[in-house]
OpenMM code with the backbone's topology and positions (N, CA, C; nanometers):
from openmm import Vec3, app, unit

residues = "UNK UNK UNK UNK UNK UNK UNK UNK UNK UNK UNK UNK UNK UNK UNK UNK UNK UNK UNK UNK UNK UNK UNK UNK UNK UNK UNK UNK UNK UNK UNK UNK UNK UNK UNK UNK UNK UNK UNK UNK UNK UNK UNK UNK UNK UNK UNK UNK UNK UNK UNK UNK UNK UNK UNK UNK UNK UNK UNK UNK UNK UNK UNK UNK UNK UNK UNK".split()
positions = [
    Vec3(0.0845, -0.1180, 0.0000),
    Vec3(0.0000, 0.0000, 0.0000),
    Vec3(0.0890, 0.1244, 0.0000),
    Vec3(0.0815, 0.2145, -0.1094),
    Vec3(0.1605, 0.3549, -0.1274),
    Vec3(0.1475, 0.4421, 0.0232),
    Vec3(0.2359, 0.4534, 0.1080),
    Vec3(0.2709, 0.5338, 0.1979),
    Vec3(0.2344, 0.4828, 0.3068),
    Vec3(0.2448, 0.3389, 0.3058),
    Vec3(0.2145, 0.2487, 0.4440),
    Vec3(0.3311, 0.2217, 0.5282),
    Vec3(0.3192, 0.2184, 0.6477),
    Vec3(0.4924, 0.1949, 0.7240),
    Vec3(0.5772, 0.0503, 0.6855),
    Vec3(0.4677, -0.0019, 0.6317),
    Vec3(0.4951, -0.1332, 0.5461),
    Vec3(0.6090, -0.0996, 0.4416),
    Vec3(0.5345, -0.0184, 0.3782),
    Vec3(0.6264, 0.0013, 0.2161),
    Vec3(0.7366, 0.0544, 0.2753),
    Vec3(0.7292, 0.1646, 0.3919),
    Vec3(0.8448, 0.2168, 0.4307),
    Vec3(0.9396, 0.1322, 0.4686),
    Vec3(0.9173, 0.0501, 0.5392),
    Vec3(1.0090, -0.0656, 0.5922),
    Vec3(1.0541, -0.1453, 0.4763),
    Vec3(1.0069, -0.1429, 0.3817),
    Vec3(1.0584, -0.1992, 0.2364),
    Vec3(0.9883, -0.3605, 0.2469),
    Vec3(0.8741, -0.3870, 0.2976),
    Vec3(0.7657, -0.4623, 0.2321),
    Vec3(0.7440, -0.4815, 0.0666),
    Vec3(0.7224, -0.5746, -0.0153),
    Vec3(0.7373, -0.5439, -0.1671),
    Vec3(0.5576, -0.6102, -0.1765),
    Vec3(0.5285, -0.6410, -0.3087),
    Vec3(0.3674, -0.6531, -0.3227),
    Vec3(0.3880, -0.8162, -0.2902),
    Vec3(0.5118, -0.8602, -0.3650),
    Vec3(0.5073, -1.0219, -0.3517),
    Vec3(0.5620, -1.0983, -0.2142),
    Vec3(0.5867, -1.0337, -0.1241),
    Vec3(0.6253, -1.0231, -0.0097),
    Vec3(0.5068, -1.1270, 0.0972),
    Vec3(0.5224, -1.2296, 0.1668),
    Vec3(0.4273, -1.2760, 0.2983),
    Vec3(0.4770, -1.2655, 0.4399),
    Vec3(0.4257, -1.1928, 0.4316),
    Vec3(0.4210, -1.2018, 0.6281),
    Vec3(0.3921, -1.2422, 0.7091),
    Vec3(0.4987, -1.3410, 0.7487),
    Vec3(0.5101, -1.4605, 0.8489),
    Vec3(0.4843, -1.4562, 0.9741),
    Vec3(0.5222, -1.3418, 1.0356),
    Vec3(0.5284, -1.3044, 1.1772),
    Vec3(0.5386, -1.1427, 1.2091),
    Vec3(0.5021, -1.1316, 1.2953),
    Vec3(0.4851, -0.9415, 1.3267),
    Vec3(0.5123, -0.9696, 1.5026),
    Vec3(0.6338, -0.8912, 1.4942),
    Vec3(0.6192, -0.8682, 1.6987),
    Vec3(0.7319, -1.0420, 1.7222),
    Vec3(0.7208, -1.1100, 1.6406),
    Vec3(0.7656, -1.2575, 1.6604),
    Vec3(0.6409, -1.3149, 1.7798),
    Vec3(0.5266, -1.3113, 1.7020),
    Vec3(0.3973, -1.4031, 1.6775),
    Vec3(0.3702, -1.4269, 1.5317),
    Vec3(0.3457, -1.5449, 1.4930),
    Vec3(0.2969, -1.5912, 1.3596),
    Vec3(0.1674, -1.5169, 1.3341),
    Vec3(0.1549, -1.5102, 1.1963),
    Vec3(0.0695, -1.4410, 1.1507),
    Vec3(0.0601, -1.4999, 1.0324),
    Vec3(-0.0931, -1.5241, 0.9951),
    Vec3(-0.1441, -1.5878, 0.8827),
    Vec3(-0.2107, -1.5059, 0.7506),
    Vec3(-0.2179, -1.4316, 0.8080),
    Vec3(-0.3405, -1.2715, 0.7308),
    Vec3(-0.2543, -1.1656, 0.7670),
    Vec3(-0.2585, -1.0579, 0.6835),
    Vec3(-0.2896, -0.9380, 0.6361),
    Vec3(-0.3151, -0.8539, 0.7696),
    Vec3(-0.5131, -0.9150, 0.8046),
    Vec3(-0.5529, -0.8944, 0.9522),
    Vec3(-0.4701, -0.8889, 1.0662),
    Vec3(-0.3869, -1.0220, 1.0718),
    Vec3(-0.3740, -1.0636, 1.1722),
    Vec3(-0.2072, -0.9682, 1.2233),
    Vec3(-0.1592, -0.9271, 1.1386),
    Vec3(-0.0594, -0.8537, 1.1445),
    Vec3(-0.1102, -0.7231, 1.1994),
    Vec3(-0.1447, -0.6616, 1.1233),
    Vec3(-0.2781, -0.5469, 1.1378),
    Vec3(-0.3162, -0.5543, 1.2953),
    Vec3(-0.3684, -0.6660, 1.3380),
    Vec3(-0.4050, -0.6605, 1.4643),
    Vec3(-0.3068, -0.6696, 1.5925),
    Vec3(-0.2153, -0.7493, 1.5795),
    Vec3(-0.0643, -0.7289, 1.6709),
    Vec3(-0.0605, -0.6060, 1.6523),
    Vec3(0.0012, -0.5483, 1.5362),
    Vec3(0.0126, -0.4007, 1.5949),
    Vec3(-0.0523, -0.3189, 1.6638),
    Vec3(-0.1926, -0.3225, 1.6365),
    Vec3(-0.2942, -0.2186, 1.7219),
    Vec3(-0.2753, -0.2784, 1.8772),
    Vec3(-0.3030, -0.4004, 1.8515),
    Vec3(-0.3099, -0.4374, 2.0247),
    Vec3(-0.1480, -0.4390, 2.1269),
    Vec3(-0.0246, -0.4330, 2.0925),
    Vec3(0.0559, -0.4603, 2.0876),
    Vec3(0.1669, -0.3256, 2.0966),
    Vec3(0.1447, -0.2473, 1.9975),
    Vec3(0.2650, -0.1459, 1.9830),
    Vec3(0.1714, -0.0536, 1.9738),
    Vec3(0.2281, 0.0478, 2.0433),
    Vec3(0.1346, 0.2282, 2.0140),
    Vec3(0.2433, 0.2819, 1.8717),
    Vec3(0.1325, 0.4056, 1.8561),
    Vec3(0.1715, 0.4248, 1.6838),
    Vec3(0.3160, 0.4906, 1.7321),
    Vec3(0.4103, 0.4927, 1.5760),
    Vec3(0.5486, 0.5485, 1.5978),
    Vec3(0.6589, 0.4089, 1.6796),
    Vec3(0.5991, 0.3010, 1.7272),
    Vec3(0.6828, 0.2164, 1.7833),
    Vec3(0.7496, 0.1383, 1.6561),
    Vec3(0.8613, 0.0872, 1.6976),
    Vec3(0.9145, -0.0533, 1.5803),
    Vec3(0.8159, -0.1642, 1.6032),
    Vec3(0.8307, -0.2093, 1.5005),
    Vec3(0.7947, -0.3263, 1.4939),
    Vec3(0.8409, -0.4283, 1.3963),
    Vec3(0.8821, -0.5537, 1.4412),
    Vec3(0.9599, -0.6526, 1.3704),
    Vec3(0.9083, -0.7461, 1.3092),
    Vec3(0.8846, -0.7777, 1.1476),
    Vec3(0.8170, -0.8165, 1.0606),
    Vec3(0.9047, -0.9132, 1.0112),
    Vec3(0.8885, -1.0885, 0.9878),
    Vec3(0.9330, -1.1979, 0.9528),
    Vec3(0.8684, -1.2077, 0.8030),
    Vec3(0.9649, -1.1642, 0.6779),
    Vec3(0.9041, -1.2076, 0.5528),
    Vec3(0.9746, -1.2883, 0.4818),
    Vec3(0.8584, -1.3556, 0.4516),
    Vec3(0.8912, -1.4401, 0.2991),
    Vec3(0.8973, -1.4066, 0.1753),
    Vec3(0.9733, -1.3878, 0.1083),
    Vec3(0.9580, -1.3560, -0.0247),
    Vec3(1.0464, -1.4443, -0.1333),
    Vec3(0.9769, -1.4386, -0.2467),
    Vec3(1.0130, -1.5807, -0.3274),
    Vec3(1.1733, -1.6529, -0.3457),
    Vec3(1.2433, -1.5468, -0.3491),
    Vec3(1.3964, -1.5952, -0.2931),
    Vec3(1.4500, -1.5816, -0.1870),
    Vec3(1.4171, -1.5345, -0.0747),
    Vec3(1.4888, -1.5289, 0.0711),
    Vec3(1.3901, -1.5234, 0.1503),
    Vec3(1.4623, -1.5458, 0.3041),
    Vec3(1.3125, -1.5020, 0.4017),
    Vec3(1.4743, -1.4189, 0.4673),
    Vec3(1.3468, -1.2795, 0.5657),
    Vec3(1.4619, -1.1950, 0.6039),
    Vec3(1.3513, -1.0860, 0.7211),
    Vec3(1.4094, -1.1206, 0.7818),
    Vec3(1.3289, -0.9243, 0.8682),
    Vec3(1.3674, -0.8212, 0.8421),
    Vec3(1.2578, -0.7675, 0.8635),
    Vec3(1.2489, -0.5909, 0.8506),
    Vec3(1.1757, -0.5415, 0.9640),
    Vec3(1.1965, -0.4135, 0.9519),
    Vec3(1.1439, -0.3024, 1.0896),
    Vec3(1.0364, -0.1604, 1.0617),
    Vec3(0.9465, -0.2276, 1.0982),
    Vec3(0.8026, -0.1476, 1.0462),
    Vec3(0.8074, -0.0368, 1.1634),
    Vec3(0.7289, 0.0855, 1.1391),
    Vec3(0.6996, 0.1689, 1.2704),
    Vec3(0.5332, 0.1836, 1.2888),
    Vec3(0.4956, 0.1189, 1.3320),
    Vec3(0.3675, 0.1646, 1.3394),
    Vec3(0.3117, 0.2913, 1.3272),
    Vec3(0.1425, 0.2869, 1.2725),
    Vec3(0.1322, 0.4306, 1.1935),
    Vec3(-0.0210, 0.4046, 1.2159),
    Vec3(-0.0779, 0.5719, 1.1836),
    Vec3(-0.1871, 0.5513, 1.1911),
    Vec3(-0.2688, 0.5021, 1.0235),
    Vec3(-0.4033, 0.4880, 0.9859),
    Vec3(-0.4195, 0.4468, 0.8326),
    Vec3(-0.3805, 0.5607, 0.7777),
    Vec3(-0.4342, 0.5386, 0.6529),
    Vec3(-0.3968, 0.6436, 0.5517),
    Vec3(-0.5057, 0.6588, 0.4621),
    Vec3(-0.5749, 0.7526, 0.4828),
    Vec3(-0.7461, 0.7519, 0.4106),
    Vec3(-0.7616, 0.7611, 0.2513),
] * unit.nanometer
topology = app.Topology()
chain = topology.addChain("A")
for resn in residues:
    res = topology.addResidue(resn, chain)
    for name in ("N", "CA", "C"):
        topology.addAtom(name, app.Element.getBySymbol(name[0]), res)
């Protein structure tokens, strides 16, 4: 999503997200929801991805949406 803390953290479209916080995560949602419940906005947050040639972490900051 264009100007998501996602993309900032360098998330790509073909990208899965395995884990957020280092809890598994199956969905989109479920990532989405660790953060809200989990980190207040502006915090890091540590994202486990898969992507079709490597798996690797990255460091999201939590944010509010983007309308």
């Amino acid at each position: 999503m264009t100007g998501s803390p996602a993309e900032a953290a360098g998330v790509s479209t073909n990208d899965i997200i395995t884990a957020a916080g280092g809890a598994a995560a199956e969905s989109t949602k479920q990532v989405a929801d660790i953060a809200k419940q989990h980190y207040s906005q502006g915090h890091q947050l540590s994202l486990t991805v898969l992507r079709p040639e490597q798996r690797g972490r990255l460091r999201s900051s939590t944010g509010s949406k983007t309308p």
